[in-house]
N, C-alpha and C positions, 0 to 999 in steps of 0.2 A: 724576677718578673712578678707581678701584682697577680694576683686571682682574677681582676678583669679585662686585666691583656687577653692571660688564656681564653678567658670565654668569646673576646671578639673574634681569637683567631678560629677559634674553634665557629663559630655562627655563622663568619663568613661564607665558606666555602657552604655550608647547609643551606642559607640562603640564597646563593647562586644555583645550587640542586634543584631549589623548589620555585623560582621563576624560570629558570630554563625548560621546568615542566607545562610551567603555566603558558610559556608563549610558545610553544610547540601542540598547544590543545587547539583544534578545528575551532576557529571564531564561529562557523555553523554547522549545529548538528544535518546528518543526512538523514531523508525521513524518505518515507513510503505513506502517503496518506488520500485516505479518502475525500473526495469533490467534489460538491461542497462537505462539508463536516455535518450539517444538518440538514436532508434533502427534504424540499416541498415539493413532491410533481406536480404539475397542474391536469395531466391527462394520466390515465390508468395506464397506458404505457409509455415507459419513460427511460432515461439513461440515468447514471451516474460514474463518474470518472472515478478511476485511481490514479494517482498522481507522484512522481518519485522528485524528490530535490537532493539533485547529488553534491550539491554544494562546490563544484570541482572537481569531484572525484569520479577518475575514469568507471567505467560499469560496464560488464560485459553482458549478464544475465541478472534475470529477475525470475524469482518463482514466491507468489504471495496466493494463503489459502484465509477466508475471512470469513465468518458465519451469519447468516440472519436470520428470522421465524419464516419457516416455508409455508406455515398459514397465511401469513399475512400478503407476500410475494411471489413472485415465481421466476426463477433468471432464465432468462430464454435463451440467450447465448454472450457469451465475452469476444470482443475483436480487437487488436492491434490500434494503438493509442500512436496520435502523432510523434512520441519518441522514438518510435520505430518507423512508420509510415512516410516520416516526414523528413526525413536525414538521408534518402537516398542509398543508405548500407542494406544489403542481406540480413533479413532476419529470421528468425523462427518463433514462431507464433503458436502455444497446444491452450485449447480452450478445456478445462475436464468437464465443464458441464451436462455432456452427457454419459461423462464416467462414474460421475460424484453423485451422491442423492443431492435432492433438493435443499435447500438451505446452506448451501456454501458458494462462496465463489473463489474457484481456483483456479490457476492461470498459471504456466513456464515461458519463459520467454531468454532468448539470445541475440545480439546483434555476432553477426555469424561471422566478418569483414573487418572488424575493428571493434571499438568500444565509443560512449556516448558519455558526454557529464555535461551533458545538456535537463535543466528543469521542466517536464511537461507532462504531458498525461502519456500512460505509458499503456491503461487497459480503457475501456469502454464498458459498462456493464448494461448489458439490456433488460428492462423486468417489467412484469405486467403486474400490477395490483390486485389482489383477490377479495380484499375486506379494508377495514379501515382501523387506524390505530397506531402505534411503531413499535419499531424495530430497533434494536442495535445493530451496528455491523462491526463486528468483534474481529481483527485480527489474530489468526491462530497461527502464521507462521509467515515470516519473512524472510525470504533467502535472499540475497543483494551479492551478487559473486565479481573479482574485478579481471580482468586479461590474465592473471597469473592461476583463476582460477580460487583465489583465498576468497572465503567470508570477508563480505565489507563492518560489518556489524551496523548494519544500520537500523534504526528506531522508525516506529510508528506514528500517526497519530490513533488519539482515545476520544472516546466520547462520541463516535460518529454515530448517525439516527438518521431514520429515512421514516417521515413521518406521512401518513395518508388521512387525509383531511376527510369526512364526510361529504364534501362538496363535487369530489373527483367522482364521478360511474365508474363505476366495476364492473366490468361483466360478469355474466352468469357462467356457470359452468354445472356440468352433471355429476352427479357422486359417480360415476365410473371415471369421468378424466381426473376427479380428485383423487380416486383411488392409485391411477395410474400415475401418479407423481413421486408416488413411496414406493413403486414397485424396483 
């Protein structure tokens, strides 16, 4: 046998390895991301969405902690996003806003009854403007768990900004309620 017989016999089967890897990879990543990616409020209080695309894949729970400048904003409170609200299933809903200091927003969440791979907005964020300028809004931790309870490893988006325009009123506030924001 020739030296190039081996090599095809030998490449075949490797080459079967690494497209059977390749069509077994998710045609779309699952993400957990902010809505819009670049917020403009028009009013000094405002919302913005977190949003999950499970691409398929079933999803039992969700717990995402995301950070912003507590100068700039203030999150009043997080509430239950049409992917729970809206499916009819048992859920549970912990907003930690009033657990957490200012500048994060964190949220747990389970569909109690079954599981969802439904794409939609999963939290609501509430926030009132203090000054003007932006923000990033940094994901610092994504938990995505499925019915068996395993980490889904799902991905983020980056880049997201919540930007306050000079044009938007702020209200006033006293150095004591500002002090009482850090306490």
């Amino acid at each position: 046998m020739s030296h190039g017989r081996r090599f095809l016999f030998f490449m075949v089967p490797v080459l079967a390895g690494i497209l059977q890897f390749v069509i077994l990879q998710p045609a779309v990543a699952q993400e957990v991301f902010v809505d819009p990616s670049i917020s403009l409020p028009t009013e000094f209080v405002f919302t913005v969405d977190i949003g999950i695309d499970c691409a398929g894949q079933a999803v039992k729970g969700v717990e995402v902690v995301l950070a912003f400048d507590p100068f700039l904003l203030q999150l009043d409170y997080i509430e239950a996003g049409p992917w729970y609200t809206g499916t009819g299933q048992n859920y549970f809903f912990f907003d930690y806003t009033d657990v957490d200091p200012q500048g994060l927003i964190h949220f747990s969440s389970s569909v109690l009854d079954g599981s969802n791979d439904e794409s939609l907005t999963i939290a609501v964020c509430h926030f009132t403007a203090l000054g003007f300028g932006f923000t990033p809004v940094i994901f610092q931790d994504v938990d995505v768990r499925g019915p068996d309870n395993m980490d889904l490893g799902f991905g983020h988006s980056t880049g997201d900004q919540i930007l306050i325009d000079s044009a938007i009123p702020v209200s006033q506030t006293s150095f004591g309620n500002l002090k009482a924001l850090f306490r």
